[in-house]
C-alpha positions in Angstrom: -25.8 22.5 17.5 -29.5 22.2 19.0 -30.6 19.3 21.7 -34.1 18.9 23.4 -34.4 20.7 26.7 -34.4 18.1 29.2 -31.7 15.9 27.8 -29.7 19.5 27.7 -30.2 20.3 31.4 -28.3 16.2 32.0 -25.6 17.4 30.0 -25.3 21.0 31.5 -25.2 19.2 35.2 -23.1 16.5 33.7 -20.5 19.0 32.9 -20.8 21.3 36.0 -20.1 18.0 38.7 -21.6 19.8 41.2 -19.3 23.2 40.8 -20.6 26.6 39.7 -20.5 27.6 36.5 -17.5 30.1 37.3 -15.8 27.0 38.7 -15.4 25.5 35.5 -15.3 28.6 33.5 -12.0 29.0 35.5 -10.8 25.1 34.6 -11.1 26.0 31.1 -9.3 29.1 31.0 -6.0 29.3 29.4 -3.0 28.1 32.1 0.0 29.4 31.3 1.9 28.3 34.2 4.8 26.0 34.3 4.6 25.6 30.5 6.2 22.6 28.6 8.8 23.0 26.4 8.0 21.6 23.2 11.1 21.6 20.9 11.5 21.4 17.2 11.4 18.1 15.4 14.2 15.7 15.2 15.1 12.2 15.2 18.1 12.7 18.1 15.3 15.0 19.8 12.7 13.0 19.3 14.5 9.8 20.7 15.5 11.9 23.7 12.2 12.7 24.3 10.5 9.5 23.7 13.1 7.9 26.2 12.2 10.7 29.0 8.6 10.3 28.1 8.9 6.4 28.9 10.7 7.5 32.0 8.4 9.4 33.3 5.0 7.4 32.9 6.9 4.4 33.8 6.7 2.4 30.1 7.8 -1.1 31.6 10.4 -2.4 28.9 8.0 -4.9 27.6 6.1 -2.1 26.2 8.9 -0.1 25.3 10.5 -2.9 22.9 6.3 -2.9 21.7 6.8 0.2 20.1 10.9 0.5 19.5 12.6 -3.0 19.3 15.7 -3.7 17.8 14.1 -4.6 14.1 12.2 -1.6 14.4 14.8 0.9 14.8 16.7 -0.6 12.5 13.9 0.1 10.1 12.4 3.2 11.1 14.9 5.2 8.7 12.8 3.9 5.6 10.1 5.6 7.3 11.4 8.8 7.1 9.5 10.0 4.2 6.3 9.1 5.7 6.2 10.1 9.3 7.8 12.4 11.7 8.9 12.4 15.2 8.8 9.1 15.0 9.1 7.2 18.2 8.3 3.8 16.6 6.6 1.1 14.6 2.9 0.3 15.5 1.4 -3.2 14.8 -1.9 -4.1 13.7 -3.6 -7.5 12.7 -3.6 -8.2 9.2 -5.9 -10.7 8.2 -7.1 -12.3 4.5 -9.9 -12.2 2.0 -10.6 -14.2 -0.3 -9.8 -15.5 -3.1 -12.0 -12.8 -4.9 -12.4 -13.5 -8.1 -12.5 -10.0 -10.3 -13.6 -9.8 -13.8 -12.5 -6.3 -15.1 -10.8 -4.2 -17.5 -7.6 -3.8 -15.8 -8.1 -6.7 -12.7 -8.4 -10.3 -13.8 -7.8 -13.0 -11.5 -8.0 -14.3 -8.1 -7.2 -12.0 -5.7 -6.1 -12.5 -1.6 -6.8 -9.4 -0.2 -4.7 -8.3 3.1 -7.1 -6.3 5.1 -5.6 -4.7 8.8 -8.0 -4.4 11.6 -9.0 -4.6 15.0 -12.3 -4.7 14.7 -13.5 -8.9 15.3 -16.0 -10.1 12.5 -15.1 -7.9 9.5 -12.5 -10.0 8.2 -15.0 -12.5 8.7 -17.6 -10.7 6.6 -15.7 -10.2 3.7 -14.2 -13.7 3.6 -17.9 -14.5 3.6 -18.5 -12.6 1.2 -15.5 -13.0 -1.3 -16.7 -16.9 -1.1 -20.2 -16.3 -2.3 -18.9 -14.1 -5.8 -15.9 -16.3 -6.2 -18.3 -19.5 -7.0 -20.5 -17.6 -8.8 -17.7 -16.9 -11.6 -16.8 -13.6 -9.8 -17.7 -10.3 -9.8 -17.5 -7.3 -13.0 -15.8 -4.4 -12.3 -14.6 -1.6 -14.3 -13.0 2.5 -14.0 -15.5 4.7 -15.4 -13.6 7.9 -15.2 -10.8 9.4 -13.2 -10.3 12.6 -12.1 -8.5 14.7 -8.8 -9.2 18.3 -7.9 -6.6 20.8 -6.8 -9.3 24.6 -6.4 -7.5 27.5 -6.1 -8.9 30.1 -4.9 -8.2 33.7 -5.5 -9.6 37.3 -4.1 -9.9 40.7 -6.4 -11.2 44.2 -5.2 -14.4 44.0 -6.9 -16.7 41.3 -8.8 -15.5 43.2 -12.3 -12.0 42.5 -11.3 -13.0 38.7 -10.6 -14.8 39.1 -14.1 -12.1 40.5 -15.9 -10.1 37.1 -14.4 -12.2 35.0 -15.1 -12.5 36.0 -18.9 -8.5 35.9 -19.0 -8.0 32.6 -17.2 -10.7 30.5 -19.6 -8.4 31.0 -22.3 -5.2 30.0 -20.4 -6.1 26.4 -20.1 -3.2 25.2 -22.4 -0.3 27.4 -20.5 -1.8 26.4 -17.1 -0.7 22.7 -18.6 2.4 23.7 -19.6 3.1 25.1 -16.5 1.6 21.6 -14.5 3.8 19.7 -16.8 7.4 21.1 -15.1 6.2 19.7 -12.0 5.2 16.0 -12.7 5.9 13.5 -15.4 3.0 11.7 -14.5 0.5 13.6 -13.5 -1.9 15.4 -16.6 -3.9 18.4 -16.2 -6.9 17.3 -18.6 -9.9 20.5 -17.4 -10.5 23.4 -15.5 -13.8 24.6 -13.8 -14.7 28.2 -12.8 -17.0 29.2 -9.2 -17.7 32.8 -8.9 -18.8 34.6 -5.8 -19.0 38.2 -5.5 -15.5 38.8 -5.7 -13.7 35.5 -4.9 -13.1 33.1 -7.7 -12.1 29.3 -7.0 -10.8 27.9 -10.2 -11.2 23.5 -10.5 -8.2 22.0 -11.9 -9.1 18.3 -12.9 -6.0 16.2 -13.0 -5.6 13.1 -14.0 -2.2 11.5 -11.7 -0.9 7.9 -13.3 -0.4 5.2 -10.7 -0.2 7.5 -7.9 -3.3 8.8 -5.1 -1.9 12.2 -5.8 -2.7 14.5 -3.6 0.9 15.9 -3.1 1.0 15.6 -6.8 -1.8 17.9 -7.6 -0.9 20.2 -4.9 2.3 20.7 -6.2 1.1 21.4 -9.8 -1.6 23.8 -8.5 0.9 26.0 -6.6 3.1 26.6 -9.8 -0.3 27.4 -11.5 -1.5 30.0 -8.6 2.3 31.1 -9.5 2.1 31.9 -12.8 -1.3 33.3 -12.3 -0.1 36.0 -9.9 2.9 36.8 -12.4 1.3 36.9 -15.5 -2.6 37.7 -14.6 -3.6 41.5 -16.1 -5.7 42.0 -12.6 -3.7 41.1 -9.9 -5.8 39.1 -7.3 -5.6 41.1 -3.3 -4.9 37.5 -1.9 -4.4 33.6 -3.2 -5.0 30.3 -1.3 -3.4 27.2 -3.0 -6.9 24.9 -1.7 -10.4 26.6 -1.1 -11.9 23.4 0.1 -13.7 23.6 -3.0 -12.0 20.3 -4.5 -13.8 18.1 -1.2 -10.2 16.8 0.0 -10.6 14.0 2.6 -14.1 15.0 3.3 -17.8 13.6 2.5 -19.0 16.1 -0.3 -21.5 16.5 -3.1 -20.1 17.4 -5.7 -16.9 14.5 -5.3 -20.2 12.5 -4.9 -22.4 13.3 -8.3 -18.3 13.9 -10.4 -15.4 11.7 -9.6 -12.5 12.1 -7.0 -9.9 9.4 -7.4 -11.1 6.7 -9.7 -15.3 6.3 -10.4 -15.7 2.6 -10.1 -18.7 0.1 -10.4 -18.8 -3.6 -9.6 -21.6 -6.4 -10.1 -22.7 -9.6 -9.8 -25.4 -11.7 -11.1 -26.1 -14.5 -7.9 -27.9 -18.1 -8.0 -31.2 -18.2 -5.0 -29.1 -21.3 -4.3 -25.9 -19.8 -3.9 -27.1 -17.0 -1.9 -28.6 -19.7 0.4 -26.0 -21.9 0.9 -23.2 -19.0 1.5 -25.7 -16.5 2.9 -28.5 -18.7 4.5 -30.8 -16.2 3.1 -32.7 -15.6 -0.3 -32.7 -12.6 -2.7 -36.0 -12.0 -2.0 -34.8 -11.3 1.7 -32.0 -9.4 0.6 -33.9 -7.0 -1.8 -36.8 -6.3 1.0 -34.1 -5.2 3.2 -31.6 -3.4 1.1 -34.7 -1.3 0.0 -35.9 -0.8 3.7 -32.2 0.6 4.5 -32.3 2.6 1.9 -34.8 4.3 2.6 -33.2 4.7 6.3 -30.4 6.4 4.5 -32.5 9.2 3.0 -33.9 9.6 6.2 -30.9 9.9 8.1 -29.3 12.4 5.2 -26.3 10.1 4.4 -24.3 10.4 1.2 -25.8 7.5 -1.0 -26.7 4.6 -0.5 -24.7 1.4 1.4 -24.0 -0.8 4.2 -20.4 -0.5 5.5 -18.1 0.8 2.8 -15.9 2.3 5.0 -15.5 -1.0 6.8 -13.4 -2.4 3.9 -11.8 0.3 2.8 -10.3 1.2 5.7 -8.8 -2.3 6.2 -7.9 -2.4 2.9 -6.0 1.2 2.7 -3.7 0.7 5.8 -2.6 -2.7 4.6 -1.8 -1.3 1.2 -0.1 1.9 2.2 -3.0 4.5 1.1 -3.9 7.7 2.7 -6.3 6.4 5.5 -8.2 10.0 5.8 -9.0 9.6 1.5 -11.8 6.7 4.0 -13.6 10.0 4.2 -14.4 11.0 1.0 -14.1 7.6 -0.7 -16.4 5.9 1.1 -19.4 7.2 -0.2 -21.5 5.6 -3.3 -24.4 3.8 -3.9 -25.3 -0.1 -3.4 -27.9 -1.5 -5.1 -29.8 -5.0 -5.0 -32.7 -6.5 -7.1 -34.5 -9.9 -7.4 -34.5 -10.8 -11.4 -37.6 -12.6 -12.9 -35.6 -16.0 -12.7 -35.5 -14.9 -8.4 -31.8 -14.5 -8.8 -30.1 -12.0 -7.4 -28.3 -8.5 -9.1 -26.4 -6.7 -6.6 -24.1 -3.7 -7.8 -22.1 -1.2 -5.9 -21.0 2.4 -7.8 -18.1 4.6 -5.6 -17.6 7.6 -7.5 -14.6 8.5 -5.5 -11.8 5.6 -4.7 -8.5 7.1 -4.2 -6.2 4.9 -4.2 -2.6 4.8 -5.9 0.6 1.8 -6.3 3.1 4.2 -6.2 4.3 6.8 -3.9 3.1 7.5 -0.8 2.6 4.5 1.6 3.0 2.1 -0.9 6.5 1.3 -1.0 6.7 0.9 3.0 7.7 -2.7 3.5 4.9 -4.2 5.3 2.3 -2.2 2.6 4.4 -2.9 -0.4 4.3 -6.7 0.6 0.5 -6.4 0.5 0.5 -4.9 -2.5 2.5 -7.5 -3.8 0.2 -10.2 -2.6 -2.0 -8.9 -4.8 -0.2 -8.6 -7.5 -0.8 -4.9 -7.3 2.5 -2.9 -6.4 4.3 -0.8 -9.0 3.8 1.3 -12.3 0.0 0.2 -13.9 -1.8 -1.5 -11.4 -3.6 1.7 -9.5 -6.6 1.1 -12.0 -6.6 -3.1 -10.8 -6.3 -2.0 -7.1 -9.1 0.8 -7.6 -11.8 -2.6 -9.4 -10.7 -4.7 -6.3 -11.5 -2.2 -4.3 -15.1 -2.6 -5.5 -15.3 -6.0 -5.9 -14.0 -6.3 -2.0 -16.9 -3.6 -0.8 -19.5 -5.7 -3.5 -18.7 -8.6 -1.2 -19.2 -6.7 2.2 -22.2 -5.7 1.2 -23.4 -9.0 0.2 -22.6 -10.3 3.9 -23.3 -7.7 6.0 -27.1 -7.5 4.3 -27.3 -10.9 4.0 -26.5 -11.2 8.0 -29.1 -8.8 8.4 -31.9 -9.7 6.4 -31.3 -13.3 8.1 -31.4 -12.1 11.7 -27.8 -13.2 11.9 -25.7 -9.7 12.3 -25.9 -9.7 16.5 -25.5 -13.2 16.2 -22.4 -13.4 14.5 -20.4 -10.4 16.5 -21.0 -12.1 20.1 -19.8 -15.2 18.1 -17.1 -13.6 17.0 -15.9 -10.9 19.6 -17.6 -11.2 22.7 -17.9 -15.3 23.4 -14.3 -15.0 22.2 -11.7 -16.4 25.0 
C-alpha cells in the first residue's frame, strides 16, 4: 500500500485525533477484559440470544416484527439449509425488467426479469434497456463452453518427488472420474490441468455440474479425489489442501477471465440509428465514440475487460434468483463491445466468460428465489443454460443504457431524477 506524502501525513493526524501515537497503539491492543461469551450455534440459542440482543439495544417491537414476524418464523425452518444462526428474514425491493426478448440456443422467449435492489435508477436502466432490444426483435445469446474448477494442491519433499507425481497423476485421469462419479450424479469431471512449483503441485480439475452453480458440488468431488490420491499415490505428498486458490473461486482472476468459470456466454444485437434515438435519445455514432473512450479508461485503470456496470445487474439478478451473491466477483468480468456498421446502425455485444449461475440447489429453491425463477420460466432440472443467455442478454441491455445515458449527457441527470428529487 503506497500514498503521496502529504495526503499521508492527513491520514496519520486523521487517525491519531490529537493523541500520541502510544495512545492509540494502546486502543488497538488486544482487551481481554470482561470478555463475551459467544456460545455455539443453535436455533433455541440463537433465539435466546437474538431476544437478549433486542433487549439490550432497545429494538422497539416494530423493528423486531421487521426482522422476526409471525410469517417469518413460521418460515425460517425452510431456511435451515441455507443460513445459520438465523435470527430472521431480511426484505429487499424486488423490482422488474423487461420483457427481454432472448434469441438463443437454450432461452427463447420473452422474459420478466425480477431484479432486487436498493440502489434507485438501476431497475430503471435495465427496463430501459430491455425496451430498446425487445423492439428490435431481441437480442442473440448463446453458451460457448462450461467449465468449474476445484485445484488441489499438494506438497512433496523435493521437486523430483512433485515430478515423480506428476508423471503418475497424468495417467490417472479416468480413476480420478471414477472416483468423482460416487459423489454426484450430476456433476462430470471432463479434464485435469497440472501447475508445478518447486515442490508444490496444484492439480485443475475441470468439472462440468448440470443445472446446479456447483461449488459445493465440485468441492465435494475434489476431496474424494485428494483422498484417493493420498491412498493410492506411490510418493506420498508431506501436506494436501482440498483448494489452492488456484481455481479463482469468488474472485476477479485471469485465468477464470481468458478460460471459463461457470458458463462462457456471449450476447448481441444488431440496433436501428432510429431505435437507438427514440429509446436512447442518442445515436450510434455517440455510443461507439464513447464506448471506445471508456475503454480505453479501463486499460488505464487495470480493470479485468472491458464494460460498464456488469455487476450492477448481476447482482440484482443473483439475490432475486437464489445464486451465490459472492460468484458477483468473479462473474462480473468480460468484455463489451460497440460498433457503428456502414448502414450507421449499431452492433453492440457483450462476452462474460465466467457466469455462475445454477436452477437447482443452493438458493434456488427458497420460496421468494424459486418464485423468481419461476417467473422466468427458469426454475428446475435444464434451465441453468436459459438462466446463464438471460443473464447476458439482461447485462447487453445495461450496457446499452447506462452508455447511452452517458454518451447523451443524461447519467447525473437521471439519478437526481430518480433518487435524490425523490419524495
Amino acid at each position: 500500500m503506497t500514498g503521496k506524502r502529504g495526503l499521508t501525513q492527513q491520514h496519520v493526524m486523521r487517525i491519531l485525533g490529537g493523541e500520541s501515537p502510544d495512545v492509540v497503539a494502546a486502543r488497538l491492543a488486544p482487551d481481554l477484559a470482561n470478555l463475551p461469551d459467544v456460545p455455539a450455534g443453535s436455533a433455541k440459542v440463537t433465539r435466546e440470544r437474538a431476544e437478549a440482543l433486542w433487549e439490550e439495544t432497545g429494538l422497539d417491537q416494530e423493528s423486531r416484527k421487521t426482522l422476526l414476524d409471525g410469517a417469518a418464523a413460521e418460515e425460517l425452518p425452510l431456511y435451515q439449509g441455507n443460513i445459520e444462526n438465523a435470527i430472521g428474514l431480511m426484505k429487499m425491493p424486488l423490482g422488474l425488467a423487461g420483457p427481454l426478448r432472448i434469441n438463443g440456443v437454450s432461452a427463447k422467449g420473452d422474459y420478466h426479469i425480477p431484479l432486487a435492489t436498493t440502489e434507485a435508477a438501476l431497475v430503471a436502466s435495465y427496463h430501459r434497456g430491455c425496451r430498446l432490444l425487445t423492439a428490435a426483435g431481441g437480442c442473440s445469446a448463446m453458451v460457448l463452453y462450461e467449465s468449474l474448477s476445484r485445484a488441489p494442491a499438494f506438497v512433496f519433499k523435493t521437486a523430483p518427488d512433485a515430478c515423480r507425481f506428476i508423471i503418475w497423476a497424468m495417467e490417472r485421469l479416468e480413476d480420478f472420474q471414477k472416483v468423482a462419479a460416487t459423489t454426484t450424479s450430476h456433476g462430470k469431471l471432463i479434464d485435469m490441468g497440472v501447475t508445478m512449483e518447486g515442490n508444490h503441485v496444484y492439480l485443475n480439475f475441470e468439472f462440468t455440474t448440470g443445472d446446479a452453480s456447483g461449488q459445493n458440488m465440485v468441492t465435494i468431488a475434489g476431496q474424494a479425489i485428494c483422498d484417493f490420491i493420498v491412498e493410492n499415490s506411490p510418493v506420498s505428498p508431506v501436506r494436501h489442501y482440498v483448494e489452492s486458490n488456484l481455481s479463482g473461486d469468488k474472485k476477479a482472476s485471469t485465468k477464470a477471465y481468458t478460460t471459463t468459470r461457470g458458463k462462457k456466454v456471449t450476447a448481441e444485437a444488431l440496433l436501428s440509428a432510429e431505435l437507438v434515438k427514440k429509446h436512447l435519445h442518442t445515436t450510434p455514432r455517440a455510443m461507439e465514440q464513447y464506448w471506445q473512450m471508456s475503454a480505453i479508461g479501463g486499460v488505464l485503470s487495470g480493470t479485468l475487460g472491458i464494460h460498464g456496470h456488469f455487476a450492477n445487474g448481476l447482482t440484482a439478478l443473483y439475490l432475486a434468483t437464489g445464486q451465490d451473491a459472492a460468484c458477483v466477483a468473479e462473474s462480473a468480468t468480460g468484455v463489451t463491445r460497440f460498433e457503428v456498421t456502414a448502414e450507421g446502425d449499431l452492433y453492440a455485444t457483450v462476452t462474460l466468460p465466467g457466469i455462475m449461475v445454477g436452477t437447482v440447489g443452493g438458493g434456488t429453491g427458497l420460496p421468494t428465489q424459486k418464485a423468481c425463477l419461476q417467473l422466468m420460466g427458469l426454475h428446475g432440472a435444464g434451465k441453468a443454460r436459459a438462466l446463464a443467455e438471460v443473464c447476458a442478454g439482461l447485462l447487453l441491455a445495461g450496457e446499452l443504457s447506462i452508455i447511452g445515458a452517458l454518451s447523451a449527457g443524461h447519467f447525473a441527470r437521471a439519478h437526481r431524477k430518480l433518487a435524490r428529487d425523490r419524495k
